[in-house]
C-alpha positions as CSV (number, residue, x, y, z in Angstrom):
1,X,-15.6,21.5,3.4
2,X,-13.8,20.3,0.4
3,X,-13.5,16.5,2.1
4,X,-16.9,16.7,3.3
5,X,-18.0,17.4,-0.1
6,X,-15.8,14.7,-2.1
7,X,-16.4,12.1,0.9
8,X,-20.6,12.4,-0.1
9,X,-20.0,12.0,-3.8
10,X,-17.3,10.0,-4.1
11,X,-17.3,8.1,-1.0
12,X,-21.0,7.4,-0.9
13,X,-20.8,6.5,-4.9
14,X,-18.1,3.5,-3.9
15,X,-20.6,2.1,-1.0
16,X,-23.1,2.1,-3.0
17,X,-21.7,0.7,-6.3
18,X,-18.7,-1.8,-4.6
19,X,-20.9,-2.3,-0.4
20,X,-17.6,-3.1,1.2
21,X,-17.7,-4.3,4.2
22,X,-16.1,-3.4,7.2
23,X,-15.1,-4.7,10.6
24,X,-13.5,-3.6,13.6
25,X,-14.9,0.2,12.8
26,X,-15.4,0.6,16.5
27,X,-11.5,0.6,17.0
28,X,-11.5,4.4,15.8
29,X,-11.6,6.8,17.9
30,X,-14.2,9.2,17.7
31,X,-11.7,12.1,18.6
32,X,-8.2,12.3,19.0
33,X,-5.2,11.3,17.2
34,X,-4.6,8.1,16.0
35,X,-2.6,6.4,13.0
36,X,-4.1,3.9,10.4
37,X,-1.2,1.5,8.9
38,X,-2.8,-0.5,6.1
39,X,-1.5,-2.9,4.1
40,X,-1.6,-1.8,0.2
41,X,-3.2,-3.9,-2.6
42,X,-4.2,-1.3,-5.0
43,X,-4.5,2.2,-6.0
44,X,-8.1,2.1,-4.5
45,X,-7.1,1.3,-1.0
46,X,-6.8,5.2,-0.7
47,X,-10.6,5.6,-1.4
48,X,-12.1,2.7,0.3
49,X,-10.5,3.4,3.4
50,X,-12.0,7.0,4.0
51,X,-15.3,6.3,2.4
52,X,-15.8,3.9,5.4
53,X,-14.4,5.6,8.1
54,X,-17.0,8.8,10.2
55,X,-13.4,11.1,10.7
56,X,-11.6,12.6,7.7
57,X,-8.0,10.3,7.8
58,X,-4.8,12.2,5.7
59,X,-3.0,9.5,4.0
60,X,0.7,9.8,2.6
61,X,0.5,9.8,-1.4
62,X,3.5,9.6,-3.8
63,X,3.8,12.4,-5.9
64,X,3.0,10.9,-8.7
65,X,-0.6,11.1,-7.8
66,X,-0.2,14.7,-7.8
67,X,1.7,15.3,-11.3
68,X,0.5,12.6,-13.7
69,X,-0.4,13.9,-17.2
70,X,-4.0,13.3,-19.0
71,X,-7.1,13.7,-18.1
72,X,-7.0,10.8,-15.0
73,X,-3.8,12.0,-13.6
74,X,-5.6,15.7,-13.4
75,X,-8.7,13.8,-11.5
76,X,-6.8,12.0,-9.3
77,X,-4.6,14.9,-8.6
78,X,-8.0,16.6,-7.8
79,X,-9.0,14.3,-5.4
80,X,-5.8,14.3,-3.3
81,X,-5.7,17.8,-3.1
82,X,-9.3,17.9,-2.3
83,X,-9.0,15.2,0.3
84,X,-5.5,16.9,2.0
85,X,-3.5,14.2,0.8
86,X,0.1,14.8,1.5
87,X,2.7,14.3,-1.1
88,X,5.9,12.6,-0.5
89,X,8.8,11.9,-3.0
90,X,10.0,8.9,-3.7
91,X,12.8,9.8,-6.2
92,X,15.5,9.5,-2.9
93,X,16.0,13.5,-2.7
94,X,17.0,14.6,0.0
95,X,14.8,15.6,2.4
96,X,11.7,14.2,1.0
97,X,11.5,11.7,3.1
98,X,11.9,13.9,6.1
99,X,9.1,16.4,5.1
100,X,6.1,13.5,4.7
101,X,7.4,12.3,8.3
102,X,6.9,16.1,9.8
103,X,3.8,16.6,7.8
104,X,2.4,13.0,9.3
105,X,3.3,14.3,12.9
106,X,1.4,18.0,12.1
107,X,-1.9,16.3,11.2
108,X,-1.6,14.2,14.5
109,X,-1.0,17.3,16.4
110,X,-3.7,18.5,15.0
111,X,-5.7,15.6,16.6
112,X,-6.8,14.0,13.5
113,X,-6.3,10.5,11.8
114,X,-3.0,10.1,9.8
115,X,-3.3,6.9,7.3
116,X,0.4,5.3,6.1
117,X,1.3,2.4,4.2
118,X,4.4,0.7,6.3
119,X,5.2,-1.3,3.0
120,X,6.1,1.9,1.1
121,X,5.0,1.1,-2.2
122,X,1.7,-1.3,-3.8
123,X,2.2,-5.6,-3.0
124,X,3.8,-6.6,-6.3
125,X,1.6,-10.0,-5.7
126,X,-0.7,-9.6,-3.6
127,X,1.2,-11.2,-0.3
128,X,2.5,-8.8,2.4
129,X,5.7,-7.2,2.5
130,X,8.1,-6.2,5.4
131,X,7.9,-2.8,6.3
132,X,9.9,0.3,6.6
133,X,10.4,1.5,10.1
134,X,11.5,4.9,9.3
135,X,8.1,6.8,8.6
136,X,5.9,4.5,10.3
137,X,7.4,4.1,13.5
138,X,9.1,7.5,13.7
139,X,5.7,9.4,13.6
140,X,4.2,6.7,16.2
141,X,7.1,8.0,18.7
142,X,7.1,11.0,18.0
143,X,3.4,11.5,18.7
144,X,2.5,9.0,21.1
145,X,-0.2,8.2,19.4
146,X,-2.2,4.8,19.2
147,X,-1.5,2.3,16.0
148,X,-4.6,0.3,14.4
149,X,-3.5,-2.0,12.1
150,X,-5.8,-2.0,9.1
151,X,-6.3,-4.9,6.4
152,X,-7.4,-4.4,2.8
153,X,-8.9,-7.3,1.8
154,X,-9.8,-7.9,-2.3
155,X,-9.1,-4.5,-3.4
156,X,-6.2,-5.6,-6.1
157,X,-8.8,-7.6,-7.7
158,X,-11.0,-4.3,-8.1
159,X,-8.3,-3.0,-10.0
160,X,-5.6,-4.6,-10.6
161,X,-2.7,-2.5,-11.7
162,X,-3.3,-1.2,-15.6
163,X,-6.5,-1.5,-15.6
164,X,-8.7,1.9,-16.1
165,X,-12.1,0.3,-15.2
166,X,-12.8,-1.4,-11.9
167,X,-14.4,-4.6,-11.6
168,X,-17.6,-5.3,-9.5
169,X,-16.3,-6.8,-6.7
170,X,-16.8,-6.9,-2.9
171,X,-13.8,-5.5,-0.9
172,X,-13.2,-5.7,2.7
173,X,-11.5,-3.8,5.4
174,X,-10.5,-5.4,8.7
175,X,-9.6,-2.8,11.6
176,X,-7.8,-4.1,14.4
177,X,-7.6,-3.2,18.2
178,X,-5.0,-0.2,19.0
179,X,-1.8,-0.6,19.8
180,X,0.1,1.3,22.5
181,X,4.0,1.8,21.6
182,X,4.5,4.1,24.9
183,X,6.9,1.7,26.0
184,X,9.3,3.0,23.8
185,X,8.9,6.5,24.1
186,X,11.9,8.5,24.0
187,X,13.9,5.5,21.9
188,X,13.3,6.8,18.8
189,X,17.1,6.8,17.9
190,X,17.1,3.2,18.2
191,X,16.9,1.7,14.9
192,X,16.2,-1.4,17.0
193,X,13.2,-0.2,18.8
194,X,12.5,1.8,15.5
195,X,12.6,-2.1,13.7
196,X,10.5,-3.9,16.1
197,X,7.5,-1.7,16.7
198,X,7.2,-1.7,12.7
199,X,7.4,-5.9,12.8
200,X,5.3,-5.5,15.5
201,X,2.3,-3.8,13.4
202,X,3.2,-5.5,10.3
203,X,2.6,-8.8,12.2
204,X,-0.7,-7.6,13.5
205,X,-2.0,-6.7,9.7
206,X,-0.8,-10.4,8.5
207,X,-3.1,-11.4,11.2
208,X,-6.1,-9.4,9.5
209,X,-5.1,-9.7,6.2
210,X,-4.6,-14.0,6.0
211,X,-1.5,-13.2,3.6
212,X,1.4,-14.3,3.1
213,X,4.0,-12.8,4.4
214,X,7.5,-12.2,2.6
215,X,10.3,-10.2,4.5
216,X,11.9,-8.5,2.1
217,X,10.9,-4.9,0.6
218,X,8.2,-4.8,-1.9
219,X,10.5,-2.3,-3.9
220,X,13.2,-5.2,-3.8
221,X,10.6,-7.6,-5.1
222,X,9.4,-5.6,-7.6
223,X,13.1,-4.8,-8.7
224,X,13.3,-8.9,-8.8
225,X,10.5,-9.6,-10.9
226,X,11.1,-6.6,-13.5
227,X,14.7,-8.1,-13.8
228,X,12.5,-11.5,-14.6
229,X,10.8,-10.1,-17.0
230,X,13.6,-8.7,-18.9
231,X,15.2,-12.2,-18.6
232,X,12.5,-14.3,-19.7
233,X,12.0,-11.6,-22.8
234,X,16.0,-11.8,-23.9
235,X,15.7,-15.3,-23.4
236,X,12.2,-15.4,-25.7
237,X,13.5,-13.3,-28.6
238,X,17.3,-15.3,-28.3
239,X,15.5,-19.1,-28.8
240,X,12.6,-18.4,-31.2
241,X,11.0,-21.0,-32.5
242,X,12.7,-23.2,-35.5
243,X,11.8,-23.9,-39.0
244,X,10.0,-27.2,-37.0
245,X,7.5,-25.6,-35.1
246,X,9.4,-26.6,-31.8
247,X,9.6,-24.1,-29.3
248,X,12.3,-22.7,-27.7
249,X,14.9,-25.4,-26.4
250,X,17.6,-24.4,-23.4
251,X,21.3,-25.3,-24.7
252,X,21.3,-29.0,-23.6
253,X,17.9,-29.7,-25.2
254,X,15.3,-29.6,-22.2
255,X,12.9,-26.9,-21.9
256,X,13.2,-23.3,-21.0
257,X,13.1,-21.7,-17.8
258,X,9.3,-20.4,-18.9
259,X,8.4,-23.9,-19.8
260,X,9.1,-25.9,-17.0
261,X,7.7,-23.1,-15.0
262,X,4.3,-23.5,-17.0
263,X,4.6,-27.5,-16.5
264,X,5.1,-27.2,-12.8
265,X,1.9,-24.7,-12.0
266,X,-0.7,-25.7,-10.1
């Protein structure tokens, strides 16, 4: 009831105001289990998604959604709950993992629509990361059920990350056909098997998606570019500009990282 109710307002509120548009709805089933693994550009992939799909889908949320302080994090934590959402931790305690995994395999028992993320975490740059085989392909073996790969297409530029108010912009959502991992059942101790089903999907979303594709983990990336960030920032307050006006010099007198990385942009 609670879905049904915040599917209508909010759901028909975002087709109104954004008109995504949608193909490859007809790979859903109309009944039965199934598992949605979507690429992740935004925060709003979680809305879009659901407002566009007939059956009510449970996605895997980091708990964050659920605990955030203000007046947004008490909305959004609203919404999750009121859409089933489940939580998962991704501090690294022990057992989190392990609890979103079981709770992804009840809601397919249940015969309903279970939505992941394979990349674990929101594209740092909007290209496509490798993803994690241990919650993905786990649940797939577990339940038997069918994989459609899903591609988000624009939604980052709705709202990209810090921004509070979402720009009017078409986003997209590409379905493909479902894909039957049967072959492997029983294997799920393989971390092989457990590797190439996710490479598998993730390769299927590239297809959808048109993006680049990176294999490293998006966490690693982001890890990366904060360590960047914190570079570029000791190396900016370290080589201030001079009494001259020049700007900041590297020690044998060419530019700095920064500027020869503005120079060489396209």
């Amino acid at each position: 009831m609670i879905y049904g109710a915040m599917k209508l307002s909010i759901g028909g509120t975002l087709k109104l105001a954004f008109r995504p548009w949608v193909e490859g709805l007809e790979h859903v089933p109309a009944e039965g289990p199934a598992i949605l693994a979507s690429n992740h550009l935004s925060f709003s992939d979680s809305f879009f998604l659901p407002a566009v799909l007939h059956r009510k889908v449970t996605f895997i949320a980091k708990s964050e959604y659920f605990t955030s302080p203000g007046l947004k994090g008490k909305l959004t934590a609203a919404f999750f709950k009121g859409v089933g959402q489940l939580p998962v931790d991704r501090s690294g305690k022990r057992g989190a993992g392990e609890a979103a995994i079981q709770g992804g395999i009840e809601v397919l028992r249940r015969g309903e629509l279970f939505g992941i993320y394979p990349e674990g975490t929101r594209s740092p740059d909007g290209r496509l990361y490798r993803g994690k085989p241990g919650g993905l392909a786990r649940v797939t073996l577990a339940t038997g059920a069918p994989v459609l790969p899903v591609a988000m297409i624009d939604t980052e530029k709705v709202q990209p990350p810090g921004t509070v108010v979402p720009k009017m912009i078409r986003p997209g959502i590409r379905i493909g056909k479902p894909l039957d991992f049967s072959r492997y059942q029983g294997m799920e101790g393989d971390r092989y098997v457990l590797r190439s089903l996710t490479d598998e999907v993730m390769y299927e979303i590239m297809k959808l998606s048109g993006q680049e594709y990176v294999d490293i983990y998006a966490t690693e990336a982001k890890r990366r570019l904060a360590e960047a960030a914190k570079e570029r920032a000791a190396a900016a307050k370290s080589n201030r500009p001079g009494p001259d006006g020049d700007g900041p010099r590297d020690p044998a007198g060419g530019r700095t990282g920064s500027e020869e990385a503005e120079g060489t942009a396209g």
